[in-house]
N, CA and C atoms as an extended XYZ file, in Angstrom:
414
Properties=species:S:1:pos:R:3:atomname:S:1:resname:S:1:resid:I:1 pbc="F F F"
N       -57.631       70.487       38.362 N   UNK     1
C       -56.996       71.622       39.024 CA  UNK     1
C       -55.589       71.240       39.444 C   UNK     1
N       -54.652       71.998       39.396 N   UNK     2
C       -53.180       71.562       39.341 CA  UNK     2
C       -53.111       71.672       41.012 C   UNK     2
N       -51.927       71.277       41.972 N   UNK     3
C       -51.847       71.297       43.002 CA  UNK     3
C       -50.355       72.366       43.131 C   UNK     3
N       -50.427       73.683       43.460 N   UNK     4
C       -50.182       74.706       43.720 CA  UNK     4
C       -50.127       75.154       45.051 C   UNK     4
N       -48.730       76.421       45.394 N   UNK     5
C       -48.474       76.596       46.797 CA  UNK     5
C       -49.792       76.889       47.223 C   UNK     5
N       -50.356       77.688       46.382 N   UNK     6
C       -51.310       78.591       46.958 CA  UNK     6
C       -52.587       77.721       47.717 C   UNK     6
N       -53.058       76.315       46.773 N   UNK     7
C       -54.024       75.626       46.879 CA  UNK     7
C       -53.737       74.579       47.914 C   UNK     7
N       -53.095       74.732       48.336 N   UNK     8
C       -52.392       73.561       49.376 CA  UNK     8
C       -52.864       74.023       51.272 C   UNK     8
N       -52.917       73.657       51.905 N   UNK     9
C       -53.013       73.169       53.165 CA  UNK     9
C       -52.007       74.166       53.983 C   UNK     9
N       -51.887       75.490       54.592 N   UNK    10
C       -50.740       75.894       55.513 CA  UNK    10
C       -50.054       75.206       56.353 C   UNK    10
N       -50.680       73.711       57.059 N   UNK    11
C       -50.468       73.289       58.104 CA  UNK    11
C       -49.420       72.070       57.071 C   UNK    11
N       -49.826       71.983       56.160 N   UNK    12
C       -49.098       70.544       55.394 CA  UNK    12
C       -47.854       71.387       54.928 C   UNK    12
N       -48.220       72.461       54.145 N   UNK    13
C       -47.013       72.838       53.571 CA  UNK    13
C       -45.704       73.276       54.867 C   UNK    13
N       -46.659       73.789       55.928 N   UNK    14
C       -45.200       73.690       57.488 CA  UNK    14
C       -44.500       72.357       57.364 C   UNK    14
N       -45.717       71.811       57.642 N   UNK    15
C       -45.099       70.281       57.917 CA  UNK    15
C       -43.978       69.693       56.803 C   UNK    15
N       -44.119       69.541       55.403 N   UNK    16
C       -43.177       69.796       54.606 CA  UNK    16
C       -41.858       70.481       54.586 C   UNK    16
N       -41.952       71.598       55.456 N   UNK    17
C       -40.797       72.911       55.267 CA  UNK    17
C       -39.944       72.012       56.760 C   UNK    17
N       -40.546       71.701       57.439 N   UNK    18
C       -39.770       71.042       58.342 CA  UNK    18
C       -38.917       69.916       58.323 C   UNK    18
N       -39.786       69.391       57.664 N   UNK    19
C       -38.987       67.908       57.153 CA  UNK    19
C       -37.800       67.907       56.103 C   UNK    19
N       -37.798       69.133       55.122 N   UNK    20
C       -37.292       69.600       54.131 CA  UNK    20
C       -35.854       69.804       54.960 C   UNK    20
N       -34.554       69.899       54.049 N   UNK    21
C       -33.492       69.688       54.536 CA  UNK    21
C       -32.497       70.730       54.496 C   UNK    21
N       -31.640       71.733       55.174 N   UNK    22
C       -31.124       72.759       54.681 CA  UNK    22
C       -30.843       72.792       53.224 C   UNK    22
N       -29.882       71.795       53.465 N   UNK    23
C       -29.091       72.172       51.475 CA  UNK    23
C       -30.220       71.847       50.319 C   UNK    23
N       -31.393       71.855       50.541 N   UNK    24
C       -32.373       71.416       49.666 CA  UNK    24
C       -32.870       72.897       49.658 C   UNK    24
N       -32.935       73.849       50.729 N   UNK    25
C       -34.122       74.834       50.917 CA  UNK    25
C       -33.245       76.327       50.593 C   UNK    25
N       -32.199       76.219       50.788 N   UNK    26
C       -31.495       77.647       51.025 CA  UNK    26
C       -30.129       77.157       50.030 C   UNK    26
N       -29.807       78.578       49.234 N   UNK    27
C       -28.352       78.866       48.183 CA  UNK    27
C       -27.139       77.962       48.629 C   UNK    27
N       -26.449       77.012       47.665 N   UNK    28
C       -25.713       76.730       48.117 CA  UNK    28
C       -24.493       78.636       48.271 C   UNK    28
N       -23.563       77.867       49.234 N   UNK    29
C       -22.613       79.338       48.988 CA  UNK    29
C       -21.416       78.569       48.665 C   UNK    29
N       -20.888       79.247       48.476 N   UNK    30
C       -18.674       79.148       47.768 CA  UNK    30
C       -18.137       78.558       48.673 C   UNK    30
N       -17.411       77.570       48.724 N   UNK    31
C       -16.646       77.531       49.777 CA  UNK    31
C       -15.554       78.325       49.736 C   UNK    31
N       -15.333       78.355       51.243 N   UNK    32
C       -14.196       79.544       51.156 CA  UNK    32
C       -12.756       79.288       50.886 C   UNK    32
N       -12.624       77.852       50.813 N   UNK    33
C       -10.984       77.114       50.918 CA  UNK    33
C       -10.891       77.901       49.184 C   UNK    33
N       -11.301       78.310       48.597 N   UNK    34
C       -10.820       78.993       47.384 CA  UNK    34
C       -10.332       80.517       47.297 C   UNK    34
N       -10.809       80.967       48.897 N   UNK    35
C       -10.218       82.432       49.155 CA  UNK    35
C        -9.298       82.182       49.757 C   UNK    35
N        -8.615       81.096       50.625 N   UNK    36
C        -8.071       80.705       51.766 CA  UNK    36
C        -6.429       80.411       50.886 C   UNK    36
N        -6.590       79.267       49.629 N   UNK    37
C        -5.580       79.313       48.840 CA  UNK    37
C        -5.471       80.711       48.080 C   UNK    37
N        -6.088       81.828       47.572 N   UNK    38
C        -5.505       82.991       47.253 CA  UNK    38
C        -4.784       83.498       48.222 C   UNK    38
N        -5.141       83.586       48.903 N   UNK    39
C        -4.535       84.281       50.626 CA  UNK    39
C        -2.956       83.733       50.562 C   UNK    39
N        -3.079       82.433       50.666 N   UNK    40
C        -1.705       81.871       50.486 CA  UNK    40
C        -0.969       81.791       49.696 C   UNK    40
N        -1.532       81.839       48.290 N   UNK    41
C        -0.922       82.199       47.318 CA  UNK    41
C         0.122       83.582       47.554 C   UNK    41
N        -0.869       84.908       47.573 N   UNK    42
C        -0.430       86.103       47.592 CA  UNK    42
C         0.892       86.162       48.661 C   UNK    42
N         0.491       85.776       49.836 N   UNK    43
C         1.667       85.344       50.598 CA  UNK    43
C         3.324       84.668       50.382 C   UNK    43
N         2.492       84.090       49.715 N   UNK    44
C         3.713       83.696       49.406 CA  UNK    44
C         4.268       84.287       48.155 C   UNK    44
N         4.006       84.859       47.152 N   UNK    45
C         4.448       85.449       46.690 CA  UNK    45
C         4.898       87.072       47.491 C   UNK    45
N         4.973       87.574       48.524 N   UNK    46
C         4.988       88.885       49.204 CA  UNK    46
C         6.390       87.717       49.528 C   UNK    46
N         6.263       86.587       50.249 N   UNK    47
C         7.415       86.155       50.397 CA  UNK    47
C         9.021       86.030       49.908 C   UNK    47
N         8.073       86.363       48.114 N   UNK    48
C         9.439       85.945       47.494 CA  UNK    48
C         9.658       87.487       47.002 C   UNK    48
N         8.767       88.814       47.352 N   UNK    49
C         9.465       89.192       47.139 CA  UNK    49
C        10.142       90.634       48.441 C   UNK    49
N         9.577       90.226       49.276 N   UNK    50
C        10.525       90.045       50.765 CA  UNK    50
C        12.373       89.701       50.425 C   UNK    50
N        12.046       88.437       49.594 N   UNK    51
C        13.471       87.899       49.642 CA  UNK    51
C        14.267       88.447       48.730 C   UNK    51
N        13.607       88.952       47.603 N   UNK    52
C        14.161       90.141       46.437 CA  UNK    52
C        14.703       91.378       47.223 C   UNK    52
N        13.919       91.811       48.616 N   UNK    53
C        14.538       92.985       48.411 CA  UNK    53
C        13.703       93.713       47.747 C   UNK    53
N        12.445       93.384       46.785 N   UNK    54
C        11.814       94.576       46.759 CA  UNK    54
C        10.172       94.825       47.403 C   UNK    54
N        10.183       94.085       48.712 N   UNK    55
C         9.018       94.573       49.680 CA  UNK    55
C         9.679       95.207       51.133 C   UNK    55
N         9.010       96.163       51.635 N   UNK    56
C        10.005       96.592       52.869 CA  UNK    56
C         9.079       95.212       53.985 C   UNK    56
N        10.175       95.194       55.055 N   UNK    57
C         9.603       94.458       55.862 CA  UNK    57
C         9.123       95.023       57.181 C   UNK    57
N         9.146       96.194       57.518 N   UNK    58
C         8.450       96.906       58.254 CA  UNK    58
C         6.913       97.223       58.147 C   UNK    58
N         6.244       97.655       58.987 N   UNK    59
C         5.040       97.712       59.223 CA  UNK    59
C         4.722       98.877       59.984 C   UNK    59
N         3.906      100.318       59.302 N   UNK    60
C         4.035      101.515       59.933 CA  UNK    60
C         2.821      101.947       60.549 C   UNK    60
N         2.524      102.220       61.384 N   UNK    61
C         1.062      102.418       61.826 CA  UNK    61
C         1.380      104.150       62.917 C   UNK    61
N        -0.087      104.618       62.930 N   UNK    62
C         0.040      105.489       63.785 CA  UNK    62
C        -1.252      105.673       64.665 C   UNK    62
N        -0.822      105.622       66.182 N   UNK    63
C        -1.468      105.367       67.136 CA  UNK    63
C        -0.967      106.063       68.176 C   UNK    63
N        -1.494      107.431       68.608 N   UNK    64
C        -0.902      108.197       69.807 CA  UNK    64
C        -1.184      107.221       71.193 C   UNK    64
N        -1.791      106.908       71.494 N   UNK    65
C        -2.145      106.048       72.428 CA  UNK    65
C        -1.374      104.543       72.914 C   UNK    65
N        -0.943      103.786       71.757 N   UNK    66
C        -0.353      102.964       71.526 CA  UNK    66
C         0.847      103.366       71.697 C   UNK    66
N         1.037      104.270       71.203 N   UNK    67
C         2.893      104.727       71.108 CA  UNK    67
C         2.883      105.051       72.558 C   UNK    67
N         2.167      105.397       73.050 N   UNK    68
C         2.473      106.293       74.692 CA  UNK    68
C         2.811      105.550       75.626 C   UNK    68
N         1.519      104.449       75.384 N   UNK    69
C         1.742      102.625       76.604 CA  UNK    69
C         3.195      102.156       76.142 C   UNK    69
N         3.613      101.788       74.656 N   UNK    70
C         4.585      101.236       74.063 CA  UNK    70
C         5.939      101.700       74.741 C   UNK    70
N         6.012      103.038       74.352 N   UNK    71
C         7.139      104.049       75.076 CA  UNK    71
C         6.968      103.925       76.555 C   UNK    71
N         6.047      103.927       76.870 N   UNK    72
C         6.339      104.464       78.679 CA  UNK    72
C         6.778      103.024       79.122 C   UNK    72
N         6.382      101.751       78.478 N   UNK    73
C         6.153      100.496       79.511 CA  UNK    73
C         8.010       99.853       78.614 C   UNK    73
N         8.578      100.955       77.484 N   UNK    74
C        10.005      100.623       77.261 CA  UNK    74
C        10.761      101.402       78.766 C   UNK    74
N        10.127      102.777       78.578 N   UNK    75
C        10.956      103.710       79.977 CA  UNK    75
C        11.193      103.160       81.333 C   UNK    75
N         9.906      102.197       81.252 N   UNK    76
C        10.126      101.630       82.818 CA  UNK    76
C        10.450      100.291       82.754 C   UNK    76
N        10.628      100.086       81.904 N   UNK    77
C        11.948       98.813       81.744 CA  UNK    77
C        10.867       97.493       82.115 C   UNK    77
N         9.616       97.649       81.679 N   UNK    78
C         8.505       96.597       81.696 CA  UNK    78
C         8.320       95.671       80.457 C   UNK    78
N         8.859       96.512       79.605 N   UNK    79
C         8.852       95.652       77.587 CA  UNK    79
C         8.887       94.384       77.901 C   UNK    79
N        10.208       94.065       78.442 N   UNK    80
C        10.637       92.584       78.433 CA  UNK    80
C         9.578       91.620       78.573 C   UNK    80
N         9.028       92.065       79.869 N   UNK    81
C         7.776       91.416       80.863 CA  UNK    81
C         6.721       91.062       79.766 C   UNK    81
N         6.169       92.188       79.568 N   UNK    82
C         5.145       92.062       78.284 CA  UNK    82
C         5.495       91.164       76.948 C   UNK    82
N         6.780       91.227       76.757 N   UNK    83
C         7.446       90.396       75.376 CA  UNK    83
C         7.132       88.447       76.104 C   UNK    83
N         7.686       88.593       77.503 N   UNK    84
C         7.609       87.444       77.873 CA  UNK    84
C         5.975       86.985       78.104 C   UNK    84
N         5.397       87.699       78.530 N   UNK    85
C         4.018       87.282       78.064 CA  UNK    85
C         3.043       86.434       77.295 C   UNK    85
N         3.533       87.350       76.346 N   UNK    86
C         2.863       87.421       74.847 CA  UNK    86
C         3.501       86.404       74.389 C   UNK    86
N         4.828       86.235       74.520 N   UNK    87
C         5.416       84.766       73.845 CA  UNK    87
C         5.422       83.679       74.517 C   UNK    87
N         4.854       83.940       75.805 N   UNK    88
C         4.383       82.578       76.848 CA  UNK    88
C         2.912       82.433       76.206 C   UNK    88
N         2.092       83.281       75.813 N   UNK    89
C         0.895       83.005       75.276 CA  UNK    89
C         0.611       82.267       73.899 C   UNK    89
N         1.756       82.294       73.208 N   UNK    90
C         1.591       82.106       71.727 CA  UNK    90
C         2.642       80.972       71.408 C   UNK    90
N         3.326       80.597       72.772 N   UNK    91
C         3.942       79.466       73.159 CA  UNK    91
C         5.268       79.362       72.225 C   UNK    91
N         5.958       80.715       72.525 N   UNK    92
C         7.369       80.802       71.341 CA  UNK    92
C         8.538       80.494       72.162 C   UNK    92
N         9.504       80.504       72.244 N   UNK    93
C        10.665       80.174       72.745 CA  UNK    93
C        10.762       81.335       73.700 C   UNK    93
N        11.686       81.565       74.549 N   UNK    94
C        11.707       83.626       75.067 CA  UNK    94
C        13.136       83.564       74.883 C   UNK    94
N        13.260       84.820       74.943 N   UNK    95
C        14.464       85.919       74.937 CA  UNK    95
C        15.005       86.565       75.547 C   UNK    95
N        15.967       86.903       75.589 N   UNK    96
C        16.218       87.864       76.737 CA  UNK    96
C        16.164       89.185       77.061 C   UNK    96
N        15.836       89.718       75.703 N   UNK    97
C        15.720       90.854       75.652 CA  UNK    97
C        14.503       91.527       74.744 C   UNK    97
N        13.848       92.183       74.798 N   UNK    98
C        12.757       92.381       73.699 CA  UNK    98
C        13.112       93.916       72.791 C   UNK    98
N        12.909       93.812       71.842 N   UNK    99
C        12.639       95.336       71.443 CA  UNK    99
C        11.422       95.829       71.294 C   UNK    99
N        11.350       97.129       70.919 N   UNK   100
C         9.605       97.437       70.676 CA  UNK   100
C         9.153       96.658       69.610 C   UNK   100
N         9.698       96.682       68.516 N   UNK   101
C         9.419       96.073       67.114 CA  UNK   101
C         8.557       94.889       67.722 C   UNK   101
N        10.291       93.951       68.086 N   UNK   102
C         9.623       92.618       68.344 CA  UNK   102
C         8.347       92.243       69.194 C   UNK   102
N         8.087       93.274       70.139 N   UNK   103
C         6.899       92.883       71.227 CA  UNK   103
C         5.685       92.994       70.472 C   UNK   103
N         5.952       94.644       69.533 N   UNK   104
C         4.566       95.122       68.629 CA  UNK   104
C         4.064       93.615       67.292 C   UNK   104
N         5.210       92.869       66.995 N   UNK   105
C         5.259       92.003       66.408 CA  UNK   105
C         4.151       90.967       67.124 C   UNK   105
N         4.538       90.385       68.446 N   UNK   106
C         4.429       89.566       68.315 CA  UNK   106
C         2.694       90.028       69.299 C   UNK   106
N         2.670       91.008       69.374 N   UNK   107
C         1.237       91.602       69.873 CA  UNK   107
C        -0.087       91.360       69.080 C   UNK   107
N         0.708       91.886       68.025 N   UNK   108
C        -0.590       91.966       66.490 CA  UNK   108
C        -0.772       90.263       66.143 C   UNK   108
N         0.054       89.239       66.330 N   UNK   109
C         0.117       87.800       66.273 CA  UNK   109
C        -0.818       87.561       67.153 C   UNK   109
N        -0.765       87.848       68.381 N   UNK   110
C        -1.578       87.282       69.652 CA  UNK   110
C        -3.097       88.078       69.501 C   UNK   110
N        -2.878       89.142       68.818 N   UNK   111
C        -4.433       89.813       68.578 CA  UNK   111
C        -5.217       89.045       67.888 C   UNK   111
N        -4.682       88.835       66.214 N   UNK   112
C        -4.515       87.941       65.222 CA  UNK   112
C        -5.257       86.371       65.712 C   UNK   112
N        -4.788       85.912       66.313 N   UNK   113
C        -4.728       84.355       66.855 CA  UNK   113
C        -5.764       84.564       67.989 C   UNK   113
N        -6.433       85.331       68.372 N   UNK   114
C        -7.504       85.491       69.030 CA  UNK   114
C        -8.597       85.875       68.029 C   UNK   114
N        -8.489       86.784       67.451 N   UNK   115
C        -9.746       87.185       66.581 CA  UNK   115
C        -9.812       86.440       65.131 C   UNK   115
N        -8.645       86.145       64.745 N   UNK   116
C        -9.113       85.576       63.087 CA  UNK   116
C        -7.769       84.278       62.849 C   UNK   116
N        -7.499       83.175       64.079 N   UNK   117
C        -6.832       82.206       64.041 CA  UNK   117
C        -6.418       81.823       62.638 C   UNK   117
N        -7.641       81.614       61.638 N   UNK   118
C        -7.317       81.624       60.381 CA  UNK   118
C        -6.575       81.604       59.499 C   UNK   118
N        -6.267       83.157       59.976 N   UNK   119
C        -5.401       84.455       59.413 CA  UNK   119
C        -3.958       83.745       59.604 C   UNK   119
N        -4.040       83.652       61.039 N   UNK   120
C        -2.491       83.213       61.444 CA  UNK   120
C        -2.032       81.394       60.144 C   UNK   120
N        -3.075       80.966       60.040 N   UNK   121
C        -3.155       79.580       59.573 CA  UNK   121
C        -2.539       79.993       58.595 C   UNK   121
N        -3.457       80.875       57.387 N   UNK   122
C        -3.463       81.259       55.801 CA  UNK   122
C        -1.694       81.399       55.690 C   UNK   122
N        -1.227       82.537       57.131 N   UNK   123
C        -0.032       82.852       56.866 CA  UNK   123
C         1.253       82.219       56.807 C   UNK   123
N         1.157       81.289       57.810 N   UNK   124
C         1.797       80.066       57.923 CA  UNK   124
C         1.876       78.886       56.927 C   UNK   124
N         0.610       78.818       56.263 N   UNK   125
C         0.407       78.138       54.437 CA  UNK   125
C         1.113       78.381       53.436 C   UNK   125
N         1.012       80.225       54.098 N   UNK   126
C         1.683       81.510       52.353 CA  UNK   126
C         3.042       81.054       52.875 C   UNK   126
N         3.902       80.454       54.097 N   UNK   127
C         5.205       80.433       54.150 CA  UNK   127
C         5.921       78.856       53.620 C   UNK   127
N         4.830       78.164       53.881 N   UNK   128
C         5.184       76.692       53.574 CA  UNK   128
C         5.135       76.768       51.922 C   UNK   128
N         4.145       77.555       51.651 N   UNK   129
C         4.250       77.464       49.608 CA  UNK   129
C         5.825       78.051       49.264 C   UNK   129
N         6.016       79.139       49.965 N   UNK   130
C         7.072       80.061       49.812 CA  UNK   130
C         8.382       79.090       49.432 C   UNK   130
N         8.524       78.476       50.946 N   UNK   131
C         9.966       77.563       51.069 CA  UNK   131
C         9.413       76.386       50.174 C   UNK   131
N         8.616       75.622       49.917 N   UNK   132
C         8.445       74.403       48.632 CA  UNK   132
C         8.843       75.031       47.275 C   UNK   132
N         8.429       76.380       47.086 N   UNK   133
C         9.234       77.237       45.989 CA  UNK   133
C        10.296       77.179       45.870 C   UNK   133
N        10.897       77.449       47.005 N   UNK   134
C        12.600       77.527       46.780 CA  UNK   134
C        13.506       76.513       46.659 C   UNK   134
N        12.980       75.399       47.179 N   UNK   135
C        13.385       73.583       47.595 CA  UNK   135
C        13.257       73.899       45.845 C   UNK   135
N        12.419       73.862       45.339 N   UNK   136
C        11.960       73.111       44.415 CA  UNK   136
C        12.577       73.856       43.075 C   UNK   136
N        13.504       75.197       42.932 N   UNK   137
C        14.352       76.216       42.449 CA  UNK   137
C        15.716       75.262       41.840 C   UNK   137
N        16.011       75.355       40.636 N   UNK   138
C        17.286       75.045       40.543 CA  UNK   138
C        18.059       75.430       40.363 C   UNK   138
């Protein structure tokens, strides 16, 4: 008689499944450093063509709510405060003056760098490929 899951012992075959080792029991998966260099790849190519002149460098979103805090906290002459913040948080140099752009800029960074650090990494990668591109241009 062959020795089969079925014919086997419940208590042995636990005992087995325990001892048994993740990467033996469950799919290996992809690593992701192969999505991580596309990411940077693409980046850096958006980089070069940023520098063409043919990507806009603006960023358009629409948010009644957002625009209202944005606008009112420019009206009361609070932007700055918030710019200084956000760039005390993300540990940038400060300024003296903020615009909306720059604060909304550096907002979506500090969102960014809280929820998907990563992200901020990948982007900072897509810029280092970018400039080794151009070094490397004759």
């Amino acid at each position: 008689m062959s020795d089969t899951t079925d014919d086997r012992d419940p208590e042995e075959l636990l005992e087995q499944s325990k001892e048994q080792k993740r990467h033996q029991s469950e799919p290996q998966q992809e690593p992701e450093a192969a999505d991580e260099s596309s990411l940077e790849e693409y980046i850096a190519d958006v980089y070069e063509e940023l520098e063409a002149g043919e990507a806009p460098t603006n960023l358009t979103m629409r948010d009644r709510n957002l625009a209202a805090l944005i606008r009112g906290l420019d009206e009361a002459g609070q932007l700055d405060d918030v710019g200084t913040d956000v760039r005390e948080h993300l540990d940038r140099d400060s300024v003296d003056s903020e615009s909306r752009g720059s604060v909304l800029g550096l907002l979506v960074r500090a969102g960014l760098d809280e929820v998907r650090p990563d992200l901020i990494e990948a982007g900072e990668a897509g810029y280092e490929t970018f400039t080794e591109r151009q070094e490397t241009q004759f």
